[in-house]
C-alpha positions as a Markdown table, in Angstrom:
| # | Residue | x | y | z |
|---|---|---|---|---|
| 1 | Unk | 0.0 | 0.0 | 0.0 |
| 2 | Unk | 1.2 | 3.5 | -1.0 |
| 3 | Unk | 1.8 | 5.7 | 1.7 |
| 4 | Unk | -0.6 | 9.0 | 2.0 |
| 5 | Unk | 1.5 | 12.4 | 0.9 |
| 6 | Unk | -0.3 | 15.3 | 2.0 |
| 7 | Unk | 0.2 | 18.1 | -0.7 |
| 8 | Unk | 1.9 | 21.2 | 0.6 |
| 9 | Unk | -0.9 | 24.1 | 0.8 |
| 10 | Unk | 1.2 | 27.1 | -0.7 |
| 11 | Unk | -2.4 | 29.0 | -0.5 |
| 12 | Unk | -3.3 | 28.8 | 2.7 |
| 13 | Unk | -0.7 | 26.6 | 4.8 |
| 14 | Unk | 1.8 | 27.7 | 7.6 |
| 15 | Unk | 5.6 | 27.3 | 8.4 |
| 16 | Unk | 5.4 | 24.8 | 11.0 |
| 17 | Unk | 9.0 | 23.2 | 13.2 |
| 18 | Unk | 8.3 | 20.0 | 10.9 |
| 19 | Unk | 9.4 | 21.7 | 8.1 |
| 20 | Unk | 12.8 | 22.6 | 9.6 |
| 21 | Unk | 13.3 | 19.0 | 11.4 |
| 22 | Unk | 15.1 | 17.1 | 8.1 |
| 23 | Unk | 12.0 | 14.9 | 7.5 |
| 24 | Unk | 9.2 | 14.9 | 4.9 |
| 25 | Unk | 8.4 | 17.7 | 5.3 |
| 26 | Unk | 11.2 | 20.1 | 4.9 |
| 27 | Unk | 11.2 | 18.0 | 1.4 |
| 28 | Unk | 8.3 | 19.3 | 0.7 |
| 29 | Unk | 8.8 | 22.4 | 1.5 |
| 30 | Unk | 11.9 | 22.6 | -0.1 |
| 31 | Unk | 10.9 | 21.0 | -3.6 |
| 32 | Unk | 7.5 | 22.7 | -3.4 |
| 33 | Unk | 8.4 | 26.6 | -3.2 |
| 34 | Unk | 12.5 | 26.5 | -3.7 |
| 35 | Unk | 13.4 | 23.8 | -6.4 |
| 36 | Unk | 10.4 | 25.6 | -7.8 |
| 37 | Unk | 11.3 | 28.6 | -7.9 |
| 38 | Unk | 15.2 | 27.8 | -8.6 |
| 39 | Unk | 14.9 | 25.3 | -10.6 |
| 40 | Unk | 18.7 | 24.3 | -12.1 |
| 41 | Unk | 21.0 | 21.3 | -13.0 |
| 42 | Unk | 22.7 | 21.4 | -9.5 |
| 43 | Unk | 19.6 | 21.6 | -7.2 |
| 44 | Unk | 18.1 | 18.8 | -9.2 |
| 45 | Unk | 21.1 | 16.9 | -8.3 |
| 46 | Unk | 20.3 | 17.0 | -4.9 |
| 47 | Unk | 23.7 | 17.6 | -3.2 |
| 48 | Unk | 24.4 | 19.1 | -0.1 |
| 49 | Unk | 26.8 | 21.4 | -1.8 |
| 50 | Unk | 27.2 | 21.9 | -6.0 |
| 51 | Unk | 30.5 | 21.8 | -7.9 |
| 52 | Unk | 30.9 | 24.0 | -10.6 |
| 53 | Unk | 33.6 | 24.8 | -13.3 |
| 54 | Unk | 35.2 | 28.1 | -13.2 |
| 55 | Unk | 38.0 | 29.7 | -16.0 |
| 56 | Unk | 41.5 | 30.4 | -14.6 |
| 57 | Unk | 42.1 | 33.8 | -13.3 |
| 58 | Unk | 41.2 | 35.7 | -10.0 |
| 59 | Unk | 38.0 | 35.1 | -8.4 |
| 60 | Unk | 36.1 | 37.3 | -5.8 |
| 61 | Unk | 33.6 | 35.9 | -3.1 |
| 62 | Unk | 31.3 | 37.7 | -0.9 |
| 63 | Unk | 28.2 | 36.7 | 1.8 |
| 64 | Unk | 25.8 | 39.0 | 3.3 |
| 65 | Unk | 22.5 | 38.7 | 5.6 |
| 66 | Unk | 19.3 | 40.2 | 4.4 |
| 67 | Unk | 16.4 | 41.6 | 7.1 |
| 68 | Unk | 13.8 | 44.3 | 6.2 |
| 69 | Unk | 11.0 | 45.8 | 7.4 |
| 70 | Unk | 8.3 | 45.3 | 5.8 |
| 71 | Unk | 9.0 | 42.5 | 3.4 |
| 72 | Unk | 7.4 | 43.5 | 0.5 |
| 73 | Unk | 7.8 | 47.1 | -0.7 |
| 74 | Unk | 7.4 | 49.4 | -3.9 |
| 75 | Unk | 9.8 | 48.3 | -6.1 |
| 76 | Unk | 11.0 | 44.6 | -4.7 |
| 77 | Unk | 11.0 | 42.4 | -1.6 |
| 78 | Unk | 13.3 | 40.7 | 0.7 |
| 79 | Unk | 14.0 | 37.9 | -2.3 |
| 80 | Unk | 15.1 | 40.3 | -4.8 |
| 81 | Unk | 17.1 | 42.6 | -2.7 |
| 82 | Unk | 19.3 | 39.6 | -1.7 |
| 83 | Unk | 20.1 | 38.5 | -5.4 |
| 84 | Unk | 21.1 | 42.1 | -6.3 |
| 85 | Unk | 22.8 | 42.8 | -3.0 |
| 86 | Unk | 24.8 | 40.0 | -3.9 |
| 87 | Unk | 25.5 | 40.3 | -7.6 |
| 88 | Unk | 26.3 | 44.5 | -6.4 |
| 89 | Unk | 29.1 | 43.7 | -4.1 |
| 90 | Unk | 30.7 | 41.1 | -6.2 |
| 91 | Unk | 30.3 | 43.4 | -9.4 |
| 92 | Unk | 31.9 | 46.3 | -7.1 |
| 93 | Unk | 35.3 | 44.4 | -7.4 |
| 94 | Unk | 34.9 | 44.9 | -11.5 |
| 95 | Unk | 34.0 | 40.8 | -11.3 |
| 96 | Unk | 31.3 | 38.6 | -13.5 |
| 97 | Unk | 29.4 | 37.0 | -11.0 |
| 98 | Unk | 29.0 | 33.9 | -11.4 |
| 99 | Unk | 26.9 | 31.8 | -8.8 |
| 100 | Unk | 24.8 | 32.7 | -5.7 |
| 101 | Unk | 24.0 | 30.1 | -2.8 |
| 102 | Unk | 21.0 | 31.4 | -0.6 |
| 103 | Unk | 19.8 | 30.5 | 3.2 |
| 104 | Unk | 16.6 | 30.8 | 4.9 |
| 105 | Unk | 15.8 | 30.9 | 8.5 |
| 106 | Unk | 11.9 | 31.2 | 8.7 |
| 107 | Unk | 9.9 | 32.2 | 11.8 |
| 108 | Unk | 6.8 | 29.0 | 12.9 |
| 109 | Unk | 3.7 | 30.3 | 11.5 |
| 110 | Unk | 5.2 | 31.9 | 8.3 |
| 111 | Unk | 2.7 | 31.9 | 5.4 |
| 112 | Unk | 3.9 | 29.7 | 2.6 |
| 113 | Unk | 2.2 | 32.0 | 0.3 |
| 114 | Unk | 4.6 | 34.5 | 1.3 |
| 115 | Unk | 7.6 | 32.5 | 1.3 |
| 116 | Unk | 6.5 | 31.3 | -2.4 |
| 117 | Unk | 6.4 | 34.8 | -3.5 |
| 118 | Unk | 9.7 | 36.1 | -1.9 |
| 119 | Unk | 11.7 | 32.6 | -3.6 |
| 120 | Unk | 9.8 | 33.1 | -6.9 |
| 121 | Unk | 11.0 | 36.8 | -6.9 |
| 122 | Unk | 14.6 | 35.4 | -6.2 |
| 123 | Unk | 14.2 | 32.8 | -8.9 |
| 124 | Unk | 13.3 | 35.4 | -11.4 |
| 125 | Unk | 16.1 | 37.8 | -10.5 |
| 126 | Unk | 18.4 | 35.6 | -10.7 |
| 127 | Unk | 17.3 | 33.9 | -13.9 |
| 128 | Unk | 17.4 | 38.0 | -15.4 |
| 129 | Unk | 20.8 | 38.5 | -14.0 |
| 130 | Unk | 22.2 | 35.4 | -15.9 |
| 131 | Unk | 23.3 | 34.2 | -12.4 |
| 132 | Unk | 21.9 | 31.2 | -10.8 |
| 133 | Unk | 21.2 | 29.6 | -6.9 |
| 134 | Unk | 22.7 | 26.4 | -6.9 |
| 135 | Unk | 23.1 | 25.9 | -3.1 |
| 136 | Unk | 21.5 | 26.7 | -0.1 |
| 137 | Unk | 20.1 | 25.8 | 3.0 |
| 138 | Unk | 16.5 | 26.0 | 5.4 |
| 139 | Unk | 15.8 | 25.9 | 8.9 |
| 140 | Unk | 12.9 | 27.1 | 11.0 |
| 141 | Unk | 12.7 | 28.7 | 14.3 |
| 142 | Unk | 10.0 | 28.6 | 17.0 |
| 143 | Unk | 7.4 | 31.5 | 16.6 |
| 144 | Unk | 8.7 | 34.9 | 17.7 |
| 145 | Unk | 12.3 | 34.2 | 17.3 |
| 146 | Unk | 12.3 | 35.6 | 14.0 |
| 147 | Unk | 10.7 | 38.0 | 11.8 |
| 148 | Unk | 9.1 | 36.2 | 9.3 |
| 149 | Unk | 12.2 | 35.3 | 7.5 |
| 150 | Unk | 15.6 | 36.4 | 7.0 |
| 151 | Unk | 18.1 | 35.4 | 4.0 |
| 152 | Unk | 21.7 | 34.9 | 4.2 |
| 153 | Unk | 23.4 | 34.9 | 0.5 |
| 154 | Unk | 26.8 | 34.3 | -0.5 |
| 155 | Unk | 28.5 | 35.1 | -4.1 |
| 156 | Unk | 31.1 | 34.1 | -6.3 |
| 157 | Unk | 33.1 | 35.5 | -9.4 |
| 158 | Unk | 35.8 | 36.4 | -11.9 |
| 159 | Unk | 38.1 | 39.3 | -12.3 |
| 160 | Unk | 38.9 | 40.1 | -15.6 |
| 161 | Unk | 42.6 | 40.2 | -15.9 |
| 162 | Unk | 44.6 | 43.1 | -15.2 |
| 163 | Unk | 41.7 | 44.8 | -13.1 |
| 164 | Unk | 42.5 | 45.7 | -9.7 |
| 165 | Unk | 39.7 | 48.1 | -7.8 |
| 166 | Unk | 40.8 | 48.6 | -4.4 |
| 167 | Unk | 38.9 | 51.0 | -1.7 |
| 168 | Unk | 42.6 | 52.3 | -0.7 |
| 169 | Unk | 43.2 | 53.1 | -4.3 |
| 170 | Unk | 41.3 | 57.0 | -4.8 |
| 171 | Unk | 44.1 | 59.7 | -5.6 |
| 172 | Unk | 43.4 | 63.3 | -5.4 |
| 173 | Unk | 41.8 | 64.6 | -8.8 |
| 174 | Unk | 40.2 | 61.5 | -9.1 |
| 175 | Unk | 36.4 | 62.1 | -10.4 |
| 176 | Unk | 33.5 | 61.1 | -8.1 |
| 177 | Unk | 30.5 | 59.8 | -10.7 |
| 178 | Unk | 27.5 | 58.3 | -9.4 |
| 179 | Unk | 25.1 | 56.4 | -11.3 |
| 180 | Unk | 22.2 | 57.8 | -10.4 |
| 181 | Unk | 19.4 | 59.3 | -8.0 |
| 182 | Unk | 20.0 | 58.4 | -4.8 |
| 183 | Unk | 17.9 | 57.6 | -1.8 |
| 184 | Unk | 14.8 | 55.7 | -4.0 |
| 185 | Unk | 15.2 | 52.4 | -1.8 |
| 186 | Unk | 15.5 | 53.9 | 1.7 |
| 187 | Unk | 12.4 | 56.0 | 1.0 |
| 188 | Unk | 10.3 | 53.3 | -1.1 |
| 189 | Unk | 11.0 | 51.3 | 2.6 |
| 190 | Unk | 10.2 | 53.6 | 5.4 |
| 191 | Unk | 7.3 | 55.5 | 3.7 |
| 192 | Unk | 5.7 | 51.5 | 3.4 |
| 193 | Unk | 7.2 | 51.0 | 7.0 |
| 194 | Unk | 5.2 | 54.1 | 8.5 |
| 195 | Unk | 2.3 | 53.8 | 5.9 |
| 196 | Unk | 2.8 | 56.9 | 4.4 |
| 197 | Unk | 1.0 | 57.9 | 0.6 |
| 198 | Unk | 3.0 | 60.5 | -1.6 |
| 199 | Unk | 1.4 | 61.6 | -4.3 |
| 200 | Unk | 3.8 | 60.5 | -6.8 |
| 201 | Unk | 4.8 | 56.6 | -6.2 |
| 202 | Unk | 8.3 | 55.9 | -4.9 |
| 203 | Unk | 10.2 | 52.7 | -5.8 |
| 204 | Unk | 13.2 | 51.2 | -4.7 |
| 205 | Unk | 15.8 | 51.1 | -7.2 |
| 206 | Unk | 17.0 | 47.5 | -6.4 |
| 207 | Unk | 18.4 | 46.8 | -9.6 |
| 208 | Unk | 21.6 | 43.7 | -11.1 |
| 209 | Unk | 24.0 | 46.4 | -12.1 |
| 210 | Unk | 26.6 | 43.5 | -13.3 |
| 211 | Unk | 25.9 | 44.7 | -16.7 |
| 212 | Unk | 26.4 | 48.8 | -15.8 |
| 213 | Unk | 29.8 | 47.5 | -14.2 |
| 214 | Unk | 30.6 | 45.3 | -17.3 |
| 215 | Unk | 30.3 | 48.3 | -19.6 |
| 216 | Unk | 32.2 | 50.6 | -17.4 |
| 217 | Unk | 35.0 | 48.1 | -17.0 |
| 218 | Unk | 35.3 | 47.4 | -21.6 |
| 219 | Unk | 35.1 | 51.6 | -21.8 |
| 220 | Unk | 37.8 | 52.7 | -19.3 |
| 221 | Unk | 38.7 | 49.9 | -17.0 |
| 222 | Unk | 42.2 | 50.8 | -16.8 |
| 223 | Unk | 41.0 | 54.5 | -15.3 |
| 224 | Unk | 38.5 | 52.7 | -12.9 |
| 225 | Unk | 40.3 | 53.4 | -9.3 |
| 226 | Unk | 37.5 | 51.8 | -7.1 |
| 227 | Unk | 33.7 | 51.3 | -7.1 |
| 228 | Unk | 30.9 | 50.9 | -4.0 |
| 229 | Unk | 27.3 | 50.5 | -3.5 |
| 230 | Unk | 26.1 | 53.2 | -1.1 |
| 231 | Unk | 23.6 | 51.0 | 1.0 |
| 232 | Unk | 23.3 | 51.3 | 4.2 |
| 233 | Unk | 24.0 | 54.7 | 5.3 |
| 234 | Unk | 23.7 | 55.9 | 2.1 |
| 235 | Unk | 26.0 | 58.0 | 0.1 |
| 236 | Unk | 27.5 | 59.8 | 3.1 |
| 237 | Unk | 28.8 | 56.7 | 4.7 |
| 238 | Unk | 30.4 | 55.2 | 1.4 |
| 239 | Unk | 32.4 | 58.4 | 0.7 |
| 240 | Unk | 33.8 | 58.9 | 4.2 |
| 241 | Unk | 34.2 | 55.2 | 4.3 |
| 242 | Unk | 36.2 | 55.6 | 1.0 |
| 243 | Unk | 38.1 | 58.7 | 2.5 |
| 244 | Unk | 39.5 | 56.9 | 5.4 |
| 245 | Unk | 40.6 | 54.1 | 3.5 |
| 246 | Unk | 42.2 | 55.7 | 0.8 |
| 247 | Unk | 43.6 | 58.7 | 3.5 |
| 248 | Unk | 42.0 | 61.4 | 0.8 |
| 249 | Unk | 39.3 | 64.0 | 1.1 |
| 250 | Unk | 36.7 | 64.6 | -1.0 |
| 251 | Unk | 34.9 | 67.8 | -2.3 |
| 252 | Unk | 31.3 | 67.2 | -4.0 |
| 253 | Unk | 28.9 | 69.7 | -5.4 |
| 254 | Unk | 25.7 | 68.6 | -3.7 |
| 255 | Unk | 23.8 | 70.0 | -5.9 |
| 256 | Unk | 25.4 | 67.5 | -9.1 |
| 257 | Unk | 23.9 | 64.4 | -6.9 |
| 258 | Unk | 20.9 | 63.3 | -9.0 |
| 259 | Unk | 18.1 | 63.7 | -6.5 |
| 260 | Unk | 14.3 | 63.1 | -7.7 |
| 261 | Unk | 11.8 | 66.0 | -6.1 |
| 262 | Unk | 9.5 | 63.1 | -4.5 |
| 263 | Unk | 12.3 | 61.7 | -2.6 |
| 264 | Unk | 13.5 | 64.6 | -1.5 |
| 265 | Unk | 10.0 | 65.6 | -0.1 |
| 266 | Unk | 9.5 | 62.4 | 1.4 |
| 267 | Unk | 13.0 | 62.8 | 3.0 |
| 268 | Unk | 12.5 | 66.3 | 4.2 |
| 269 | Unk | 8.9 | 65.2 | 5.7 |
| 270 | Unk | 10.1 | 62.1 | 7.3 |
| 271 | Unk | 13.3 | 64.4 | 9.0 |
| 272 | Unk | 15.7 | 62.6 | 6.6 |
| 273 | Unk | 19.4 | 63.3 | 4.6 |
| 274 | Unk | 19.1 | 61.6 | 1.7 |
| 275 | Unk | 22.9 | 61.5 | 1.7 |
| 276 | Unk | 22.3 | 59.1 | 4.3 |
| 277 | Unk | 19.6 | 57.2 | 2.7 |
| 278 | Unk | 19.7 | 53.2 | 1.4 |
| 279 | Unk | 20.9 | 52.8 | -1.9 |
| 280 | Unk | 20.3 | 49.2 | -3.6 |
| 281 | Unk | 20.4 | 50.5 | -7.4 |
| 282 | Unk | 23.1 | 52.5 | -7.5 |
| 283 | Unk | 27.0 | 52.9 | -7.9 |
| 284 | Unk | 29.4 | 55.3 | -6.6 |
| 285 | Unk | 32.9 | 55.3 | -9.1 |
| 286 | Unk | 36.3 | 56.6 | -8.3 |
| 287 | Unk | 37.7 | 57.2 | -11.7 |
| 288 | Unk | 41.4 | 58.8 | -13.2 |
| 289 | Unk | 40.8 | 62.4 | -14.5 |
| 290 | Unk | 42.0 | 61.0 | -18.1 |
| 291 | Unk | 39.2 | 58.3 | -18.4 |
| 292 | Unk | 36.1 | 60.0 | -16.7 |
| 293 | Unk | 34.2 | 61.2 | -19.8 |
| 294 | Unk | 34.6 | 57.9 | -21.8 |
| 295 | Unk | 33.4 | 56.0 | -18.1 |
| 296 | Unk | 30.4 | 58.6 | -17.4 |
| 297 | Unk | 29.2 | 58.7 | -21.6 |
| 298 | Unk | 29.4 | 54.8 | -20.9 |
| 299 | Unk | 27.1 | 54.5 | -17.9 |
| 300 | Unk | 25.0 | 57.4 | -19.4 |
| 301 | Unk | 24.6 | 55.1 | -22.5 |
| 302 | Unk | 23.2 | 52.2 | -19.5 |
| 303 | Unk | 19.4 | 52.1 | -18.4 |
| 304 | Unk | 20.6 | 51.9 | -14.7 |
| 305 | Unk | 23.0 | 54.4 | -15.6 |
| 306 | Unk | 21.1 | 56.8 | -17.7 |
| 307 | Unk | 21.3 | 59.9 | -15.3 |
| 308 | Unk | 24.8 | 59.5 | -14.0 |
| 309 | Unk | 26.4 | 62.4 | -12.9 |
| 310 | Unk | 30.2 | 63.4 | -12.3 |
| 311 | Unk | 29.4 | 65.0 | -8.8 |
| 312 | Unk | 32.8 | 66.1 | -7.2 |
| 313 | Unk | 36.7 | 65.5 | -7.2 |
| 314 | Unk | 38.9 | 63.8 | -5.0 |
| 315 | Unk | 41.1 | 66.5 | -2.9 |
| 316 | Unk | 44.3 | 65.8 | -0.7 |
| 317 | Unk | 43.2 | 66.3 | 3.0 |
| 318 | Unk | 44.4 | 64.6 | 6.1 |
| 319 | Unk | 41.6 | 64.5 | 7.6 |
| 320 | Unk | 39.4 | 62.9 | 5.0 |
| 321 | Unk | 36.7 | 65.0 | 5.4 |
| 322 | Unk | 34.0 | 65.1 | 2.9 |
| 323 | Unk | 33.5 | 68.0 | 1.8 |
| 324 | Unk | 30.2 | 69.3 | 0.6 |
| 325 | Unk | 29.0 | 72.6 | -1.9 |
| 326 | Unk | 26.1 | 73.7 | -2.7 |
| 327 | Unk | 25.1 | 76.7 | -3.8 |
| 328 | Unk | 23.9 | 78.5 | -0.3 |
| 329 | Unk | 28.1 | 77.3 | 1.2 |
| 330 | Unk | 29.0 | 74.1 | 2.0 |
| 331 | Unk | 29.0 | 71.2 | 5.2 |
| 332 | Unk | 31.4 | 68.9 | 6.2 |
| 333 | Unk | 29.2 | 65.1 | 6.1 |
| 334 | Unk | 30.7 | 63.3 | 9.3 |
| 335 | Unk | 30.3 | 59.5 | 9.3 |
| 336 | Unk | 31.7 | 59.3 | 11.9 |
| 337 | Unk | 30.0 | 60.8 | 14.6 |
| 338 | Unk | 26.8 | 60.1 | 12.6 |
| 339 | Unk | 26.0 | 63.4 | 13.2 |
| 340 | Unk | 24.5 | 66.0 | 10.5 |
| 341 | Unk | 26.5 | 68.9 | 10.8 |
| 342 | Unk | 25.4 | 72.6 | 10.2 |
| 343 | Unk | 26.2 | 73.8 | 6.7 |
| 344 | Unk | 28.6 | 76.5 | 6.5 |
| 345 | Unk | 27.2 | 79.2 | 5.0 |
């Protein structure tokens, strides 16, 4: 007699402890929403871990943990901004990512409706990016030890030969060009966090720029000093973070930084800098004064790089301050101290 397999209820079923316990039903779960969703060669195979070919030359690898509030928000999810988190920082090193693993700890009680729409959103970003899940892992915790779910990622891939983008590596005269409006993804968040209406829709810019980088890199990859994503804290924190590493200063014309009027209502209503607002579109690139304008035309030439802007200068200064104009005077952004300092006017 043929034992009785009860069909997992994506519609209206629950995350329970079984599901994180090894058995039948973590199977379940597993094929049902992420073999599903991420379908490949190497999870069919079944493997704890995948092996994969790679071509000879330097190869990058990076891991990150993903948890937001809400999960869902204009623009993305939790799902999607962990497959371009991922493929950002390894494309930051001038890389061609190559594979992603992902890992899930879900809270008892999560809806598998939900979890089917956050890995079916993965699935498809990856699938887009050209850069596939072949590993990864689930458990399940008891109710209230999580928040619904949280994603742990990890990233591998290859440096094209010769390239060498180091954060240490800005030189004054350097050009400062960023890729595009900032503070989209911060804003699309909290404004869904505090359930807040604009009257124009923001939406996170969470966005595979592997292909922006790729361009960049064939156009003027020998002028390309460094490149960062300005996440968390926003483009404040990646050029301070950039000036201490690289013992520089920097001096930007505030008023260059693309800047949509919607966001920068929302951030002025909600108290907000939206230097220091999440970025999960965009990319900050230190480039030699000889190969900005063919590196800028490039990324203007790119859909995610379409409003680039060349926004400031790398300056000698021993105190790696950052150094802010605009067209009342200027401020001093301290990352520091966190603090946001008076503008000197």
């Amino acid at each position: 007699m043929k034992a009785y397999r009860r069909k997992l209820d994506v519609a209206n079923g629950r995350v329970d402890l079984s599901h994180g316990a090894g058995g039948r039903a973590m199977g379940q779960l597993i094929e049902g929403i992420f073999h599903k969703a991420f379908d490949n060669d190497w999870l069919r195979a079944g493997n704890d871990q995948s092996a994969f070919s790679v071509p000879g030359g330097r190869m990058v690898m990076t891991t990150d943990g993903y948890v937001v509030s809400p999960l869902f928000f204009p623009g993305g999810n939790i799902g999607t901004l962990a497959v371009h988190g991922t493929i950002n920082d390894i494309a930051m090193a001038g890389a061609v990512p190559l594979y992603l693993s992902a890992s899930f700890i879900i809270e008892e009680g999560f809806p598998f409706a939900y979890l089917e729409r956050i890995a079916q959103s993965m699935g498809a970003a990856s699938r887009e990016a050209g850069v596939p899940i072949i590993t990864g892992d689930t458990k399940v915790v008891e109710r209230g030890k999580a928040d619904g779910v949280f994603i742990s990622t990890a990233g591998v891939g290859m440096v094209p030969d010769g390239l060498d983008l180091r954060s240490d590596a800005a030189r004054p005269g350097d050009a400062v060009i960023i890729s595009g409006s900032i503070g989209d993804h911060g804003v699309a968040v909290m404004s869904k966090r505090e359930n807040l209406e604009f009257d124009t829709d923001i939406v996170s810019d969470s966005a595979a720029l592997h292909g922006l980088v790729a361009d960049m890199v064939a156009a003027g990859g020998a002028h390309i000093r460094l490149m960062r994503d300005p996440t968390r804290g926003g483009i404040a924190a990646t050029l301070n973070e950039i000036a201490s590493q690289s013992r520089v200063g920097f001096r930007i014309d505030e008023d260059k930084i693309p800047l949509k009027p919607e966001v920068a209502a929302a951030c002025e209503f909600l108290g907000l800098d939206p230097l220091n607002v999440a970025n999960e579109g965009k990319l900050v690139a230190v480039v030699a004064p000889e190969g900005a304008d063919a590196v800028l035309a490039t990324m203007r030439a790119h859909p995610l790089g379409s409003e680039a802007a060349l926004v400031g200068h790398v300056v000698a200064d021993d105190n790696c301050f950052v150094q802010m104009t605009t067209s009342c005077g200027g401020r001093i952004v301290d990352w520091l101290s966190g603090e946001q300092l008076p503008r000197i006017c």
